[in-house]
C-alpha distance (Angstrom), angle and dihedral (degrees) to the residues before:
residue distance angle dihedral
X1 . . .
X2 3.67 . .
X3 3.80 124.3 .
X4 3.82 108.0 -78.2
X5 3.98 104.8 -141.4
X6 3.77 143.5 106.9
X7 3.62 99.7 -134.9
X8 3.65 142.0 -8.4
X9 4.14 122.5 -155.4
X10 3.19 142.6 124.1
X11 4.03 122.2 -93.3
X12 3.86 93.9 -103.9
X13 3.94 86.0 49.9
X14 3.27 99.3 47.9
X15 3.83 92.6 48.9
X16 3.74 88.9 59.0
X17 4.18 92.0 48.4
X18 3.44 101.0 46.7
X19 4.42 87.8 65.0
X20 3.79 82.9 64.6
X21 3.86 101.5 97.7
X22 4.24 79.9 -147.1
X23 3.45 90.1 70.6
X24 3.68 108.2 93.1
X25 3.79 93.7 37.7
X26 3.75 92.5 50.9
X27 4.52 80.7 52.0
X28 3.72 87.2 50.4
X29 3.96 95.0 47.3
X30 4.13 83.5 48.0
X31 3.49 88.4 46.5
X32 3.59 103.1 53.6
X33 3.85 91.7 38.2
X34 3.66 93.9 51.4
X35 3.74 104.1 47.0
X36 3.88 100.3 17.3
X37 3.33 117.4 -117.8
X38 4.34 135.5 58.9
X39 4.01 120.8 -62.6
X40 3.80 110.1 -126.5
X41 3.51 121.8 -100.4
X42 3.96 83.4 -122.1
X43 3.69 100.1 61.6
X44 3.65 93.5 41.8
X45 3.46 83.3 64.6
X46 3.74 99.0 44.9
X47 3.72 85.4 58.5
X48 3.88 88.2 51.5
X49 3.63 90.0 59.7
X50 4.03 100.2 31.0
X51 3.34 111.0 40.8
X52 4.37 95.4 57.9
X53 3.60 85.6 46.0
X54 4.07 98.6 55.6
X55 3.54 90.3 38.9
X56 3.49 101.8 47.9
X57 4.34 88.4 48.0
X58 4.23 82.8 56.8
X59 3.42 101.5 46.6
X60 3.34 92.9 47.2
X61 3.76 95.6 46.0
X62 4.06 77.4 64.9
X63 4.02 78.4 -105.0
X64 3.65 99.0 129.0
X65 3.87 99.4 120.8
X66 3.79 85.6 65.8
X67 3.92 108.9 115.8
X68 3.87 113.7 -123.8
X69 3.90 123.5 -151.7
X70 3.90 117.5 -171.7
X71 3.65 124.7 -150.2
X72 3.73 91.2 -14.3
X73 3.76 115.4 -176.8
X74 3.84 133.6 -140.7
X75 3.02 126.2 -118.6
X76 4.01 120.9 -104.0
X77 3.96 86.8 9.0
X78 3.61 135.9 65.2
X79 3.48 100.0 -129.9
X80 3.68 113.2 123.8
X81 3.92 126.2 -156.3
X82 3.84 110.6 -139.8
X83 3.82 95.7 -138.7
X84 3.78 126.6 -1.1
X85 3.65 109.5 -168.8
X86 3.89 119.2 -159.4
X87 3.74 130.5 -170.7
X88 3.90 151.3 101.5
X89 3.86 125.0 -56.1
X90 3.56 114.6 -132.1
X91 3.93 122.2 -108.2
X92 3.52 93.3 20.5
X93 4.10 105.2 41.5
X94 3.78 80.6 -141.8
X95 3.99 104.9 156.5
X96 3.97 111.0 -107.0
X97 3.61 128.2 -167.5
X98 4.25 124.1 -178.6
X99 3.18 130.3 176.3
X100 3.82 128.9 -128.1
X101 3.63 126.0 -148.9
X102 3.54 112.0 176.3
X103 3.70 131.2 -155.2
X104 3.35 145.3 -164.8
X105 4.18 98.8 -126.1
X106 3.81 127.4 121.2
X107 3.89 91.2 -142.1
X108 3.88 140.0 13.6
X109 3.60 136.5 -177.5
X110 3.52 138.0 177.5
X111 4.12 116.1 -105.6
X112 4.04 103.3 -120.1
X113 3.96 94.1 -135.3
X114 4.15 105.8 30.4
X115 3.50 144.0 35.2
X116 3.67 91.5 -105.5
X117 4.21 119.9 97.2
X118 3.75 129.3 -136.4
X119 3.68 121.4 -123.9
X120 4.04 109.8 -159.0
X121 3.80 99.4 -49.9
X122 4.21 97.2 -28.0
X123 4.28 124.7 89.6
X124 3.77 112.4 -134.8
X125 3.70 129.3 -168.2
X126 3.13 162.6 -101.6
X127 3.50 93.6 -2.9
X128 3.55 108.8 122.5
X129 4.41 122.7 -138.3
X130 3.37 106.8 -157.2
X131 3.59 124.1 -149.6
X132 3.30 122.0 -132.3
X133 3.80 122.5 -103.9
X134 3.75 146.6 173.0
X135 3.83 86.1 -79.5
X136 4.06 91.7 60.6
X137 3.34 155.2 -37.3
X138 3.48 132.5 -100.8
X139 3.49 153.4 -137.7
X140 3.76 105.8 -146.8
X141 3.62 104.6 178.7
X142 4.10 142.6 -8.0
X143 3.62 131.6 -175.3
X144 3.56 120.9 -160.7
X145 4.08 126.1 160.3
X146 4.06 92.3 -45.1
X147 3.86 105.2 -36.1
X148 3.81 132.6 92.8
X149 3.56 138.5 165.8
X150 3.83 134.7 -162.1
X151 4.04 111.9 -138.4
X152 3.55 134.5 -174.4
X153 4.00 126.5 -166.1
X154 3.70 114.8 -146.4
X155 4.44 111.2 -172.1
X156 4.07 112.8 -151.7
């Protein structure tokens, strides 16, 4: 079994790719090659929007040594993680990997007494907010010009 993603790069590269109008066709060509059939016209475009966005918040978090995987797979299912992020935390050079999934929302928040978030005035779900712990931090929300992701960071 092969490796199961679109592309794999660190932030900084990544930043530099995606300014190459090729980009997103080259992620479609993966895309279709990889799992075997077309990529929607709607995701294409959620990568359009998501993808500068994350990358631009890690570069300029000086986190652009941080290697990027897009759409990676899992193995024995065919769910597929928008962005899995893998690097070192600082102090402790402990590796750290989160996990990205973007959306297409103007505003998120954590819900005070579930794992569920609120977007404006509505509840959605199942998508889990995950507290932080001794494992990790987290980034539980972000809200930039009409795209948000919910992350968690996981240490081995």
């Amino acid at each position: 079994m092969g490796s199961r993603y679109l592309y794999q790069g660190t932030a900084d590269q990544l930043a530099s790719d995606i300014t190459d109008r090729r980009f997103f066709v080259e992620m479609q060509r993966r895309f279709s090659q990889i799992f075997g059939r077309p990529v929607d016209s709607e995701e294409v475009e959620s990568w359009r929007n998501s993808i500068p966005t994350v990358v631009e918040r890690l570069t300029s978090a000086e986190l652009g040594g941080v290697q990027v995987l897009l759409e990676m797979s899992t193995p024995i299912t065919d769910i597929r993680m928008d962005m899995v992020l893998v690097g070192s935390r600082p102090g402790d050079g402990r590796m750290s990997v989160v996990v990205v999934e973007n959306k297409q929302w103007s505003m998120v928040a954590p819900h005070s007494d579930s794992e569920l978030v609120r977007l404006g005035n509505t509840r959605t779900g199942p998508l889990r907010v995950h507290r932080p712990t001794k494992s990790g931090d987290i980034a539980r929300s972000c809200s930039t010009s009409s795209r948000c992701c919910a992350m968690r960071t996981c240490s081995a």
